[in-house]
PDB file of the backbone (N, CA, C, O) and the ligand in Angstrom, with CONECT records:
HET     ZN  A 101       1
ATOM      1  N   UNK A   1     -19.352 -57.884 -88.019  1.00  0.00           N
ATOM      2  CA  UNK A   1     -20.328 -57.234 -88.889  1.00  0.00           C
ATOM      3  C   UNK A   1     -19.657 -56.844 -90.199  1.00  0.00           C
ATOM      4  O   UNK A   1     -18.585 -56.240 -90.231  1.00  0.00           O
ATOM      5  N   UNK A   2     -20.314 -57.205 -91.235  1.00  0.00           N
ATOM      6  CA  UNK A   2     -19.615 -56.888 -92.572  1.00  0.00           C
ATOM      7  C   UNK A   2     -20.838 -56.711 -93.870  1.00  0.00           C
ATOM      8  O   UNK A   2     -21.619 -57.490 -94.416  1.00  0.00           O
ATOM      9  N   UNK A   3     -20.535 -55.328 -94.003  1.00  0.00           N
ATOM     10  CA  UNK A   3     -21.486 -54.766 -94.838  1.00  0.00           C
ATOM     11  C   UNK A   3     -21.121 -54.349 -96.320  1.00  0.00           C
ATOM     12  O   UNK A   3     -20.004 -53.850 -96.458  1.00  0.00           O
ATOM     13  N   UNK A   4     -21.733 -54.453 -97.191  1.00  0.00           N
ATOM     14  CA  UNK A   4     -20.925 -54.296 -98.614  1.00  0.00           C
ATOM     15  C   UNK A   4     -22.046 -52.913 -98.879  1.00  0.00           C
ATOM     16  O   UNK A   4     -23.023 -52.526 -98.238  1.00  0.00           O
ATOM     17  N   UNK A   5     -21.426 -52.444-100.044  1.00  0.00           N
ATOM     18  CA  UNK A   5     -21.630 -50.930-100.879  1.00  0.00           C
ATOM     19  C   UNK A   5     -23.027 -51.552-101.490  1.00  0.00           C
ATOM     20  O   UNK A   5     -23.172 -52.672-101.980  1.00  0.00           O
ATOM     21  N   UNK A   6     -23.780 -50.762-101.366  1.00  0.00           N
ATOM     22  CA  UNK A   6     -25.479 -50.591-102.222  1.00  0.00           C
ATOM     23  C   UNK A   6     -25.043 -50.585-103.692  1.00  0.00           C
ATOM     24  O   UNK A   6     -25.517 -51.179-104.660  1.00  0.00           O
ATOM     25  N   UNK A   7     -23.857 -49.624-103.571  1.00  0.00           N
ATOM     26  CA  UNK A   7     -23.657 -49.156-105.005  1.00  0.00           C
ATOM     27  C   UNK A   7     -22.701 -50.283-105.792  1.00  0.00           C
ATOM     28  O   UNK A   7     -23.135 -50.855-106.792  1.00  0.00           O
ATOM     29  N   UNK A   8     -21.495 -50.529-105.311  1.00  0.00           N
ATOM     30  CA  UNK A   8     -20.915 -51.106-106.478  1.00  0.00           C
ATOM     31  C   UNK A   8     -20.505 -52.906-105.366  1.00  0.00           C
ATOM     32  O   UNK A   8     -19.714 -53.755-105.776  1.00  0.00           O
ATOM     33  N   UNK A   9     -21.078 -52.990-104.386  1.00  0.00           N
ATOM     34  CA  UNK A   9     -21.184 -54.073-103.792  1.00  0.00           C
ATOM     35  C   UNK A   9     -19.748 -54.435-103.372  1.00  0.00           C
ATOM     36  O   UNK A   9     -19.338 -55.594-103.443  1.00  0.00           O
ATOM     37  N   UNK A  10     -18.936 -53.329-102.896  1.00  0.00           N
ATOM     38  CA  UNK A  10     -17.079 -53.758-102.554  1.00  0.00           C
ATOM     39  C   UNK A  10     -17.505 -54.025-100.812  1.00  0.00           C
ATOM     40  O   UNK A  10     -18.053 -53.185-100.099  1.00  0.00           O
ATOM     41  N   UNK A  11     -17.226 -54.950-100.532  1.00  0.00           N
ATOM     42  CA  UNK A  11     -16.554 -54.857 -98.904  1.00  0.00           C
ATOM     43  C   UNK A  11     -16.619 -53.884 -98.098  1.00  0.00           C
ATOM     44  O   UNK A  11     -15.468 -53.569 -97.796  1.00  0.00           O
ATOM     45  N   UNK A  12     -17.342 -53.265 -97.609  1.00  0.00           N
ATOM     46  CA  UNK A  12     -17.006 -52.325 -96.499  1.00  0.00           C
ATOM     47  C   UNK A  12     -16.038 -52.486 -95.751  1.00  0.00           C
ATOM     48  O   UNK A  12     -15.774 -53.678 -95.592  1.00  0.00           O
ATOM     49  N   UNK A  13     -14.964 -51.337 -94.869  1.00  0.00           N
ATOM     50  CA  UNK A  13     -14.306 -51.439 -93.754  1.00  0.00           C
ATOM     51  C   UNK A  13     -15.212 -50.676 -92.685  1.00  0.00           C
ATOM     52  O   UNK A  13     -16.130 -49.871 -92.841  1.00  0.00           O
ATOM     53  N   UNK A  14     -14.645 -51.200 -91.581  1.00  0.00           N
ATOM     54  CA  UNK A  14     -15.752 -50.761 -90.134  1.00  0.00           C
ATOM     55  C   UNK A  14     -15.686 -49.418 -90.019  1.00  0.00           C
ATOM     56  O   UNK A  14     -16.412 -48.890 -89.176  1.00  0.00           O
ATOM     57  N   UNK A  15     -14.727 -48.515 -90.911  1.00  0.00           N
ATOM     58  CA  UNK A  15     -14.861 -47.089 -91.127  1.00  0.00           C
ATOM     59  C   UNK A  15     -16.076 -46.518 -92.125  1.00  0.00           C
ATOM     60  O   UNK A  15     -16.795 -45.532 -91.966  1.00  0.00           O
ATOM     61  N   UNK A  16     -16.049 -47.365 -93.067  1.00  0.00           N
ATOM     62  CA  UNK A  16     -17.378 -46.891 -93.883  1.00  0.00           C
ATOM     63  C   UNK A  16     -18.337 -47.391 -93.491  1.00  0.00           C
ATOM     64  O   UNK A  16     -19.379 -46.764 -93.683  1.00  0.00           O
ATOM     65  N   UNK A  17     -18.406 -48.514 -92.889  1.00  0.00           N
ATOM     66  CA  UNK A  17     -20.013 -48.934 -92.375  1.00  0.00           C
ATOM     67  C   UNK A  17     -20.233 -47.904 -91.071  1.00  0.00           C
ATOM     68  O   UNK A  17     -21.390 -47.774 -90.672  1.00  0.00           O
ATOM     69  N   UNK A  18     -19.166 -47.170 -90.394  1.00  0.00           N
ATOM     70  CA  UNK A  18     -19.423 -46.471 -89.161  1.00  0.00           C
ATOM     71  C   UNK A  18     -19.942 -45.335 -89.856  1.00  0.00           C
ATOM     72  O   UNK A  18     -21.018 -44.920 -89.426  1.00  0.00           O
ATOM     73  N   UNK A  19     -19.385 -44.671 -90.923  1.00  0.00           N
ATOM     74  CA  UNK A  19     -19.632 -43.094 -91.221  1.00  0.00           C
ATOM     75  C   UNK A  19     -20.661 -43.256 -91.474  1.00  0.00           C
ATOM     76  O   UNK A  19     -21.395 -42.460 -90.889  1.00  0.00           O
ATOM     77  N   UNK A  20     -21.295 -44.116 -92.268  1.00  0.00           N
ATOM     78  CA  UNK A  20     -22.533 -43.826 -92.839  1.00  0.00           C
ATOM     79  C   UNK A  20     -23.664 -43.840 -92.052  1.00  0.00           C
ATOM     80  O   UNK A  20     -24.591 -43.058 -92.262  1.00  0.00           O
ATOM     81  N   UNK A  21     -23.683 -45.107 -90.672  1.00  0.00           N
ATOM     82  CA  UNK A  21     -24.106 -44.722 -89.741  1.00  0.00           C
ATOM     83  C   UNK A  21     -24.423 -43.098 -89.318  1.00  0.00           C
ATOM     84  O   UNK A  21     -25.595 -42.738 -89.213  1.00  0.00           O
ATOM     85  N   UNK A  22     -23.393 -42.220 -89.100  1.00  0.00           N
ATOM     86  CA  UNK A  22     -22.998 -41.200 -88.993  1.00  0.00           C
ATOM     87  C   UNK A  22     -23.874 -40.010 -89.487  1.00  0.00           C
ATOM     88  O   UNK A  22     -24.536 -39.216 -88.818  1.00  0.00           O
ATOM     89  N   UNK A  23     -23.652 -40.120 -91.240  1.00  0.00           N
ATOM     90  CA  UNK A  23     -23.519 -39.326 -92.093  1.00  0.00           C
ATOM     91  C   UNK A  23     -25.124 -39.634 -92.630  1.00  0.00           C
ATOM     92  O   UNK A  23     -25.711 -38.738 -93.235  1.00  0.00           O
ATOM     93  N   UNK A  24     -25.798 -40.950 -92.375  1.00  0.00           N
ATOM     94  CA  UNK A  24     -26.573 -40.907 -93.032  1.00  0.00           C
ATOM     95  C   UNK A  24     -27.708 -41.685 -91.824  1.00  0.00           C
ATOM     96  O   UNK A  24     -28.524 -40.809 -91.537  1.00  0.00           O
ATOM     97  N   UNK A  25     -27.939 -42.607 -91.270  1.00  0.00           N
ATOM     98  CA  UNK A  25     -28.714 -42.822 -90.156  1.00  0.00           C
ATOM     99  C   UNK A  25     -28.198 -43.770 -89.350  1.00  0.00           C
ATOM    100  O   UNK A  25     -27.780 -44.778 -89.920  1.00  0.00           O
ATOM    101  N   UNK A  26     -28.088 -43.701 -87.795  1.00  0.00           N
ATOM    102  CA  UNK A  26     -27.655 -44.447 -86.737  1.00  0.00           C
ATOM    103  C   UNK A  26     -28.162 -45.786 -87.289  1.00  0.00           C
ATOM    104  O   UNK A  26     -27.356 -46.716 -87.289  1.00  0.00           O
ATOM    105  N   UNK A  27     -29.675 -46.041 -87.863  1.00  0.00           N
ATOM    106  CA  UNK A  27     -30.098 -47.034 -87.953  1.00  0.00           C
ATOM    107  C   UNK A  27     -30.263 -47.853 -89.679  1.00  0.00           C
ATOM    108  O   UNK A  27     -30.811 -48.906 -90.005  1.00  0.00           O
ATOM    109  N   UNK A  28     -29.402 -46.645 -90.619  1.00  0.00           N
ATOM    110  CA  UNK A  28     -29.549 -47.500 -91.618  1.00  0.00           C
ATOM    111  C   UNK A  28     -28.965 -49.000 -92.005  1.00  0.00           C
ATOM    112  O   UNK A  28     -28.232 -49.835 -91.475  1.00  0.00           O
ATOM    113  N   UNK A  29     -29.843 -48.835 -93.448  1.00  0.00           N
ATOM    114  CA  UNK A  29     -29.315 -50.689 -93.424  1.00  0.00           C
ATOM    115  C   UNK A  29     -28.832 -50.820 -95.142  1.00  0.00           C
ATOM    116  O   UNK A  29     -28.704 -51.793 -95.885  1.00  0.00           O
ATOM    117  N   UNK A  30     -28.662 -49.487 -95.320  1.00  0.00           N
ATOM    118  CA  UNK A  30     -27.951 -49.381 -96.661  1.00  0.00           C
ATOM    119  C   UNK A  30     -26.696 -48.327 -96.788  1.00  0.00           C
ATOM    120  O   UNK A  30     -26.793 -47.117 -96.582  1.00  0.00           O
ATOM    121  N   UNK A  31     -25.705 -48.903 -97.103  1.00  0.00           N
ATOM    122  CA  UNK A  31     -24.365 -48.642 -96.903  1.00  0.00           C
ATOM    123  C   UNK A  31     -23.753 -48.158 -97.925  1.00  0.00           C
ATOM    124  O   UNK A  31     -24.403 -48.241 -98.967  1.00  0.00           O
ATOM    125  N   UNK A  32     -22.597 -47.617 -98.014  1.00  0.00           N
ATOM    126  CA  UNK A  32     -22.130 -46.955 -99.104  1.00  0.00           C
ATOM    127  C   UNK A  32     -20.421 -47.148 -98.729  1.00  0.00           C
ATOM    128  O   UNK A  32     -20.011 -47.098 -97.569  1.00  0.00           O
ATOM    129  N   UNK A  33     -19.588 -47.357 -99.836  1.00  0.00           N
ATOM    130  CA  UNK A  33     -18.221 -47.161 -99.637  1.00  0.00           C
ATOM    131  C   UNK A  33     -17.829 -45.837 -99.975  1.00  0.00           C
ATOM    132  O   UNK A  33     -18.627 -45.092-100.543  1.00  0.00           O
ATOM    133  N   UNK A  34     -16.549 -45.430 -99.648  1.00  0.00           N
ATOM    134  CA  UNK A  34     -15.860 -43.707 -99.126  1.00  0.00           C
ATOM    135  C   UNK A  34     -16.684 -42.830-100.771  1.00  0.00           C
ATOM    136  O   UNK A  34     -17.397 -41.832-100.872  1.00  0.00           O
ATOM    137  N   UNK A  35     -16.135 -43.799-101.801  1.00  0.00           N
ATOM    138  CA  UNK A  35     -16.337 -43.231-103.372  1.00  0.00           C
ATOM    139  C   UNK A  35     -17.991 -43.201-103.316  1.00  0.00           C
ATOM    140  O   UNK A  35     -18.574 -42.178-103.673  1.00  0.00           O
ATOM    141  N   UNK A  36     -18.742 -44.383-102.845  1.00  0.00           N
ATOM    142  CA  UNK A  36     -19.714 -43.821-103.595  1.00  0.00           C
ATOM    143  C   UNK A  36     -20.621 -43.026-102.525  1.00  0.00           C
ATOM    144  O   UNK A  36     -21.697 -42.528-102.854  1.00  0.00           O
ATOM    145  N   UNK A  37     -20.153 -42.956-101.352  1.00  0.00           N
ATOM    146  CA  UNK A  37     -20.787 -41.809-100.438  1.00  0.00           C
ATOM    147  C   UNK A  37     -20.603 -40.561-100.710  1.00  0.00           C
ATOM    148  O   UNK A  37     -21.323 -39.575-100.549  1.00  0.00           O
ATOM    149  N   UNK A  38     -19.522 -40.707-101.156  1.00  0.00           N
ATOM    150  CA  UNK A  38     -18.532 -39.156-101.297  1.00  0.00           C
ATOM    151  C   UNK A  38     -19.463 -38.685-102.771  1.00  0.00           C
ATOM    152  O   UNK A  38     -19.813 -37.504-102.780  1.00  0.00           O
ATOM    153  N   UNK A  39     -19.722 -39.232-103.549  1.00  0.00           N
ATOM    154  CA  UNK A  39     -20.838 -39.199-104.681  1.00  0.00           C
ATOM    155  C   UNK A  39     -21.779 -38.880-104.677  1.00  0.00           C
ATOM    156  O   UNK A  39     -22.172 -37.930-105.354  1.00  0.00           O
ATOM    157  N   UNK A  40     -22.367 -39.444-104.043  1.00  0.00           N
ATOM    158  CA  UNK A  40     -24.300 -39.498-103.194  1.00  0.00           C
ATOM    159  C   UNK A  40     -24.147 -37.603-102.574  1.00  0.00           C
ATOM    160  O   UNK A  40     -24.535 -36.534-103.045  1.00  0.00           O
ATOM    161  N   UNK A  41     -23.512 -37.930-101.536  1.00  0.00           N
ATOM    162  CA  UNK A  41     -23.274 -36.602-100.932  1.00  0.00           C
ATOM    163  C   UNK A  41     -22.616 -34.951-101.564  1.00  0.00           C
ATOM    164  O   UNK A  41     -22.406 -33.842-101.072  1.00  0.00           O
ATOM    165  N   UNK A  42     -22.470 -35.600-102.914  1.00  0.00           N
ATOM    166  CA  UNK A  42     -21.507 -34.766-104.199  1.00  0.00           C
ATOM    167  C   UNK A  42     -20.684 -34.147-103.078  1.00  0.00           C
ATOM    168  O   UNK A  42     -21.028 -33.021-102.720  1.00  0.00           O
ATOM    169  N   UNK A  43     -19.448 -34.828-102.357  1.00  0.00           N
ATOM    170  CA  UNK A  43     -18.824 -33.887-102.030  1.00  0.00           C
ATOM    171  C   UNK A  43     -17.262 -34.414-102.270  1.00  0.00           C
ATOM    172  O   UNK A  43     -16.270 -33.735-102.006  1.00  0.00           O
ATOM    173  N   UNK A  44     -17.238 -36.154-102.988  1.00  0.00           N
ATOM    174  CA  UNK A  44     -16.036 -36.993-103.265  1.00  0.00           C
ATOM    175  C   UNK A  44     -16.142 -37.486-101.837  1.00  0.00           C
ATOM    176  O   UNK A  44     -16.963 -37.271-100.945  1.00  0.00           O
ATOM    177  N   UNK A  45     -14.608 -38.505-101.944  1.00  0.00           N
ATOM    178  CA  UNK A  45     -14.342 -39.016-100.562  1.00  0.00           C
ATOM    179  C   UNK A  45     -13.469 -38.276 -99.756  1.00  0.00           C
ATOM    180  O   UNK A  45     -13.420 -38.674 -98.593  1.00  0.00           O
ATOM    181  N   UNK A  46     -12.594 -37.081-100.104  1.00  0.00           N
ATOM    182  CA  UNK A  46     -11.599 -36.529 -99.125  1.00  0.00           C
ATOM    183  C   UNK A  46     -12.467 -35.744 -98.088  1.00  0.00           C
ATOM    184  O   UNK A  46     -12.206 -36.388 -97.072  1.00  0.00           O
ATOM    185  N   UNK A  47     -13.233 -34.874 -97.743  1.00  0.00           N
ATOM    186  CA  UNK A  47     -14.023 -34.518 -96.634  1.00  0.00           C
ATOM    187  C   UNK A  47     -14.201 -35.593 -95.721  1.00  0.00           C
ATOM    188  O   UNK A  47     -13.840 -35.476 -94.550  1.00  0.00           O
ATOM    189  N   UNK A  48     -14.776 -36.721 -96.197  1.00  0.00           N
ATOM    190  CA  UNK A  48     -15.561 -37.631 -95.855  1.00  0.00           C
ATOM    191  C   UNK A  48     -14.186 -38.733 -94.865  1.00  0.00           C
ATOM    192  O   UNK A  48     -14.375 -39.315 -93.796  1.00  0.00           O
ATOM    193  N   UNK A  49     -13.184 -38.708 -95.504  1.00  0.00           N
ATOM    194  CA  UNK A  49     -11.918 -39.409 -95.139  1.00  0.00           C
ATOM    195  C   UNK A  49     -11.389 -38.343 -93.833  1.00  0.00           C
ATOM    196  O   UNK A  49     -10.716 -38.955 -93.004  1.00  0.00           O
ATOM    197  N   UNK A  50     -11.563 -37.021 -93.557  1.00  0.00           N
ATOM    198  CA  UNK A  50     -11.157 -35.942 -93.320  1.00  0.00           C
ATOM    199  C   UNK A  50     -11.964 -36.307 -91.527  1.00  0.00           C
ATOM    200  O   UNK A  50     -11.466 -36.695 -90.470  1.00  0.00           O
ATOM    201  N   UNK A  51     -13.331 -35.953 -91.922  1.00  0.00           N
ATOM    202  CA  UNK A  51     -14.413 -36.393 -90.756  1.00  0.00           C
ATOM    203  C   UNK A  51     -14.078 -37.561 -90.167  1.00  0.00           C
ATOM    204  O   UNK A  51     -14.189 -37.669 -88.946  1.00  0.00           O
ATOM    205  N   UNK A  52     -13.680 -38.469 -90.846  1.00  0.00           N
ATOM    206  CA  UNK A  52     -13.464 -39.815 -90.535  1.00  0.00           C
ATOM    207  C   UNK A  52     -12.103 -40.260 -89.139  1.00  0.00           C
ATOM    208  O   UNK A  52     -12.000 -40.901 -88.093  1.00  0.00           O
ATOM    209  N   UNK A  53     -11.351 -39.452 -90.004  1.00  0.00           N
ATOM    210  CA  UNK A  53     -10.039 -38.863 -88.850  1.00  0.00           C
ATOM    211  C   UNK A  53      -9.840 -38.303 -88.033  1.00  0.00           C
ATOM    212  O   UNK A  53      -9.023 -38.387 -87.116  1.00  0.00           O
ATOM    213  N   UNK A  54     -11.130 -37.180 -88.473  1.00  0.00           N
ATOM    214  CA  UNK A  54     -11.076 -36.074 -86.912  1.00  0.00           C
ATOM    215  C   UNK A  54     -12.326 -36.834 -85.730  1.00  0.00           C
ATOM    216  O   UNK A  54     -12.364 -36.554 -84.532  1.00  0.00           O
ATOM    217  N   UNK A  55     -13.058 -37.602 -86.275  1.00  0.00           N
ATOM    218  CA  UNK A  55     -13.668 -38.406 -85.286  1.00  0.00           C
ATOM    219  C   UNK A  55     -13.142 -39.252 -84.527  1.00  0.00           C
ATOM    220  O   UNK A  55     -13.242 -39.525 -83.331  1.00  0.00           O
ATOM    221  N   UNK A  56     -12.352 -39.775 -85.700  1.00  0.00           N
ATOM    222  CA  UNK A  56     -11.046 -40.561 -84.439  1.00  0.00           C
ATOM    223  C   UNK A  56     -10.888 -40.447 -83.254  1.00  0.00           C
ATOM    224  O   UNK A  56     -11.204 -40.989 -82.195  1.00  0.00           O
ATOM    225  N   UNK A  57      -9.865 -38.939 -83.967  1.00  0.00           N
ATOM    226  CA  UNK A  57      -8.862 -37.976 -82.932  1.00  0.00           C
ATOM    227  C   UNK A  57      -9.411 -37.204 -81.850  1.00  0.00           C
ATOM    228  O   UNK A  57      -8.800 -36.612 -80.960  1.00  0.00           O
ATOM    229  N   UNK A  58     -10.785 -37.303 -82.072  1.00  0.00           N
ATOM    230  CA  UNK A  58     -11.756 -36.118 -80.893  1.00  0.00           C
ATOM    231  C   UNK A  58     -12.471 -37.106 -79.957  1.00  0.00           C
ATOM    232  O   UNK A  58     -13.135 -36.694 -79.006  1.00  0.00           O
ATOM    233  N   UNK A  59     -12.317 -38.525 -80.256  1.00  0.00           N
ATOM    234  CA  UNK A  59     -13.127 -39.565 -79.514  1.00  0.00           C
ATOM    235  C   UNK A  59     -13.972 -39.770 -78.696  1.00  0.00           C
ATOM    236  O   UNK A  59     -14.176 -40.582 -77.794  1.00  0.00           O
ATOM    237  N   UNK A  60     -14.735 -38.413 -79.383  1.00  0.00           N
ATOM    238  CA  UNK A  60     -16.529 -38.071 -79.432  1.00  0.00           C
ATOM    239  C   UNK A  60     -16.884 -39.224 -79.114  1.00  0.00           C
ATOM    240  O   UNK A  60     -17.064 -39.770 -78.025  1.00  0.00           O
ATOM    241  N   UNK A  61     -17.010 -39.699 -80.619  1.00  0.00           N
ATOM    242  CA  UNK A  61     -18.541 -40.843 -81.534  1.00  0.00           C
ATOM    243  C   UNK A  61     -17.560 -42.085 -80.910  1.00  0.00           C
ATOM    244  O   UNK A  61     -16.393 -42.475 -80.912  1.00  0.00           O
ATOM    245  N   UNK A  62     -19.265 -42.502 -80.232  1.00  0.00           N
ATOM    246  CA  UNK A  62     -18.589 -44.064 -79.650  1.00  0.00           C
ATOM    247  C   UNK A  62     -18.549 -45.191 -80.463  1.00  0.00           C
ATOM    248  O   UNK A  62     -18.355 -46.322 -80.019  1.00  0.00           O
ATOM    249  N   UNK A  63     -18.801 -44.812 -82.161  1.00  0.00           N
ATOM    250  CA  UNK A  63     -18.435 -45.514 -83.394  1.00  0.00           C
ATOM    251  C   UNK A  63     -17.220 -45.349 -83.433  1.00  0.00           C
ATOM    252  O   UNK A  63     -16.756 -46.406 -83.862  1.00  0.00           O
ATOM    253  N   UNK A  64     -16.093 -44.353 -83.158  1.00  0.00           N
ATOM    254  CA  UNK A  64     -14.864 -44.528 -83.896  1.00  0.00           C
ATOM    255  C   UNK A  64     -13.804 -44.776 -82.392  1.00  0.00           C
ATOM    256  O   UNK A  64     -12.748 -44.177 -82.188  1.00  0.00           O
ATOM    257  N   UNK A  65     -14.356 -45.681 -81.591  1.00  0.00           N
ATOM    258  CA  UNK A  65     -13.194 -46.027 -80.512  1.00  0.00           C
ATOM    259  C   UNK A  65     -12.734 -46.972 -80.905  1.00  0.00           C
ATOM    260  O   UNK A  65     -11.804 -47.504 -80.299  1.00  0.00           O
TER     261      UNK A  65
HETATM  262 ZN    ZN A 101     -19.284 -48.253-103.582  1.00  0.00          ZN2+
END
């Protein structure tokens, strides 16, 4: 599965196509990379990189196994 940015059309990695899942709907079909989520969401990408890691590490979300 390989999804590119709405916004500036870069490549997704299976980390940004997962968060946004996440962050924005299990079932969306419009994607965002770390920058321009982190934008959308005005919060930048370090939170967003932050969540991303601790989802990892807590191996909750059966997106980040
Ligand atoms: Zn982008």
């Amino acid at each position: 599965m390989s999804n590119i940015c709405d916004k500036c059309h870069r490549n997704l990695t299976w980390d940004e196509t997962a968060i946004c899942m996440k962050l924005i709907s299990r079932n969306t079909r419009i994607f965002y990379c770390l920058d321009c989520l982190g934008e959308k969401l005005g919060c930048g990408r370090e939170p967003i990189e932050q969540r991303i890691r601790y989802l990892r590490e807590s191996g909750h979300c059966t997106l980040f196994r």
